[in-house]
N, C-alpha and C positions, 0 to 999 in steps of 0.2 A: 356489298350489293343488297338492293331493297328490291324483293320482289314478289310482288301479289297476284294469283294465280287464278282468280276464281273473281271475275265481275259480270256486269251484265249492263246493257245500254238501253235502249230504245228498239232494238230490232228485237226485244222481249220484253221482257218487263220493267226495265228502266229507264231512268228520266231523263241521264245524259245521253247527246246522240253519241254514235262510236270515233267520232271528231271531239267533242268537247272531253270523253272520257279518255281519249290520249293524252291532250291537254293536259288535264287534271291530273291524273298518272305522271306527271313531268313534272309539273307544279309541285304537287306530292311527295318527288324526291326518290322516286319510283327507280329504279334502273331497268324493272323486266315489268311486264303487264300483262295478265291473259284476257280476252277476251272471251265468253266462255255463255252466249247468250244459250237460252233454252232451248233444243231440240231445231237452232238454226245457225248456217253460218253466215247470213244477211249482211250483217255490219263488219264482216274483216276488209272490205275491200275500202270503205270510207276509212276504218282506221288508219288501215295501210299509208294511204295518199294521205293524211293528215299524223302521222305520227312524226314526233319530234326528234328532233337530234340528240343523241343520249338516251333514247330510250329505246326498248326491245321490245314486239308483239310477238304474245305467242299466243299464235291460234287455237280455237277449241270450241267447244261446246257441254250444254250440259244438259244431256239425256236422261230422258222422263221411263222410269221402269220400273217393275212391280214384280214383285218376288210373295206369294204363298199371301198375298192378299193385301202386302203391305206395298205400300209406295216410295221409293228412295232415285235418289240422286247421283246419276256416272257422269264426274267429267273426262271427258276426251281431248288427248292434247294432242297437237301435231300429225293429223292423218290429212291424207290426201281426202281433199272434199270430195271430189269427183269420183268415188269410189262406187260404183252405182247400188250396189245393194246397202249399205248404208246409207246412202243419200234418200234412197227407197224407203228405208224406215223412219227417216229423221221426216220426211214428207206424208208419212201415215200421221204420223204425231200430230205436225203439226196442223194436219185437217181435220182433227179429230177436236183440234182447238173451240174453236167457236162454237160449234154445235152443243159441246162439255160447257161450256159459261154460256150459253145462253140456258142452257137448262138451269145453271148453278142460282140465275137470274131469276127464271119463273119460279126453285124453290125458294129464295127470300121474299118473293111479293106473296107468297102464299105466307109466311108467315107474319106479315102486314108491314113489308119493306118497301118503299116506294121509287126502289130504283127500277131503271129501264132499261133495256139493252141500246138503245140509243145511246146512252151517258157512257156505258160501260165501251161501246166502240168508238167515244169520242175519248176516252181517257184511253184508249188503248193503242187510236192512231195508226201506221202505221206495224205494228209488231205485234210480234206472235201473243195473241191474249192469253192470260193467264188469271190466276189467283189476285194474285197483286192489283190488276187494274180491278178489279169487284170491289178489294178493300179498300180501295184510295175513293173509290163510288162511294162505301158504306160511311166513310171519313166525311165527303162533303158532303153524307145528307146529315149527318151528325147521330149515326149509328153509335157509332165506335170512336173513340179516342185519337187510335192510329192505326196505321193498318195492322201492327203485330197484334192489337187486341182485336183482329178482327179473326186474326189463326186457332182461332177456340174449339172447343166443343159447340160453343153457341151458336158460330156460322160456319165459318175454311176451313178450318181443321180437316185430317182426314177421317175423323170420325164424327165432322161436324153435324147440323141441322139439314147444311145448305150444301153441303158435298156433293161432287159428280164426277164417278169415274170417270179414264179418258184413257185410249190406245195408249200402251206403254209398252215400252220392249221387256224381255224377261233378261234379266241383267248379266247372263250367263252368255246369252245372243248379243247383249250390248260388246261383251269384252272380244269374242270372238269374231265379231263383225269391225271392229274400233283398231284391233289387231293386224284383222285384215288387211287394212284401209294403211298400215302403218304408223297406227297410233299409241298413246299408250292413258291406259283408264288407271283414275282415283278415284275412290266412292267419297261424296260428299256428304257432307256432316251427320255421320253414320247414327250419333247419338244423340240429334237432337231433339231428346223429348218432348220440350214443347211442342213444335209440329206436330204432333198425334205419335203413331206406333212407332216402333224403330223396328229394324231385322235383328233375330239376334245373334246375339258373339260368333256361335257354330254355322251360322248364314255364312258372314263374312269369313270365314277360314274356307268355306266352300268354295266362294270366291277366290279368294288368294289361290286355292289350289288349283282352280279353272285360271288364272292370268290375270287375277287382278294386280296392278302395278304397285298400287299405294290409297293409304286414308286420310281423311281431311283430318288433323291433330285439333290445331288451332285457328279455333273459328267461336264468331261470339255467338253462337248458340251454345259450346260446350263452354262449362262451368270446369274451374282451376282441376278436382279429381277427376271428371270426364277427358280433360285432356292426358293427364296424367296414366289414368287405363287404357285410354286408348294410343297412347305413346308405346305402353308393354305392349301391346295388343300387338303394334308393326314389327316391332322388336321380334316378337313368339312367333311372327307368321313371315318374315322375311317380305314388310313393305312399309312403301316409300309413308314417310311420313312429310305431310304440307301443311301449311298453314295459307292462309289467305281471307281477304275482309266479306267476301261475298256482297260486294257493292252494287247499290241499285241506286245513285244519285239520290232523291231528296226520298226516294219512297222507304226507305230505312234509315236508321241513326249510325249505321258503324257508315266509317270513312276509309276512303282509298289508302290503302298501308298500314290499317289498325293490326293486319294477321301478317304473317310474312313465312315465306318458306324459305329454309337454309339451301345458300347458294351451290353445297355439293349437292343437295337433293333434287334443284333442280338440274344441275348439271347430267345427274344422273337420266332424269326424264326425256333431256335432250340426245343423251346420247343413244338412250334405248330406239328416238321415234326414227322412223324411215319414210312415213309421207308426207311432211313438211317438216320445214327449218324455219325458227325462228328469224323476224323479220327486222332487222338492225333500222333506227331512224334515221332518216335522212335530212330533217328540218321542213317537216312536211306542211 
């Protein structure tokens, strides 16, 4: 089994819609697929109706949360959406969205950038705005290269120029609440430095001993010995170790199935969640 755990469509910051990125997941050679858009579950219900025969959705998201000043990444797999105090939070986030990038907006034209918030909510469309659509803006006015050279100290980054906090759950409240709901949390690519700060190592056991499930292993942010300590790391702390591409259609270079999580680990995932089951294709 090939299965990649951690993507993202158009109802966030990605360029496939959550139809085309089943597709492609199938094409791919995929047998499981998370859907795992930021701090929304907008796009399960298109994937759903359009997922292919031979292929499995499993639901998620991936919540925006901020521990001791830094900012990191919970995916949640498998919870009942309808959970209202989760759903309560995932809807603070996401209003906290626009107002966060349009500020992120006015500090780049202060430092003589000549993008607009108009550009940034036509690249944004429909979905939850984010980082990503600023850099794909800073791309076509011909700032930056690509958008990962846009993740700098110089602009995105979190300890960029242009940086702007934005409501985030404290991740301790992520796991507790994700739990709740019947789910089960993986903290996403825990160590990747280039993004700005990372939490450190005695964060994350904090974690694991509050319920965290498991850590992103393999992902192309982490380099060959980043995966490798962070492999002991799940081993030392009793969790689930994943891999997966963290896909965003054309706004990044990795591809659907470059990361893959081992099929007992996710077997494992499934068996722990209790408010939803994966979603088997039907040749949608």
């Amino acid at each position: 089994m090939r299965i990649d755990l951690h993507t993202h469509s158009t109802a966030s910051d990605g360029t496939d819609t959550p139809a085309e990125l089943v597709r492609g997941a199938a094409a791919a050679g995929l047998d499981v697929v998370a859907l795992t858009d930021h701090d929304t579950v907008g796009g399960h219900a298109e994937a759903r109706a359009a997922l292919p025969e031979g292929l499995t959705l499993v639901t998620g998201a991936e919540l925006s949360c901020r521990i001791d000043g830094v900012s990191l990444h919970m995916l949640a797999y498998l919870f009942d959406p309808e959970e209202p105090e989760l759903a309560r939070e995932r809807e603070l986030v996401r209003d906290d969205r626009v107002p966060r990038a349009q500020g992120m907006v006015a500090k780049l034209r202060e430092l003589g950038v000549p993008i607009t918030w108009e550009q940034v909510a036509r690249i944004a469309g429909d979905g939850a705005v984010g980082r990503p659509h600023i850099a794909t803006a800073l791309v076509d006015l011909g700032v930056v290269a690509s958008v990962s050279d846009a993740f700098t100290s110089q602009w995105l980054a979190n300890d960029g120029r242009a940086y702007v906090e934005k409501h985030e759950l404290d991740p301790f409240d992520a796991i507790r609440l994700v739990k709740a709901a019947g789910g089960v949390t993986v903290f996403a690519h825990p160590l990747a430095v280039k993004r700005g700060s990372c939490v450190p190592e005695s964060a994350i056991a904090e974690l694991a001993a509050a319920g965290l499930d498991g850590i992103e292993v393999d992902h192309m942010d982490h380099d060959e010995p980043t995966r490798a300590r962070l492999r002991g790391m799940a081993a030392d702390l009793g969790l689930l170790p994943t891999g997966s591409s963290d896909y965003h259609g054309s706004r990044k270079t990795c591809r659907l199935g470059d990361y893959t999580t081992d099929p007992e680990i996710y077997g494992e995932i499934v068996r722990r969640a209790t408010g939803a089951f994966p979603v088997p294709g039907a040749g949608g």
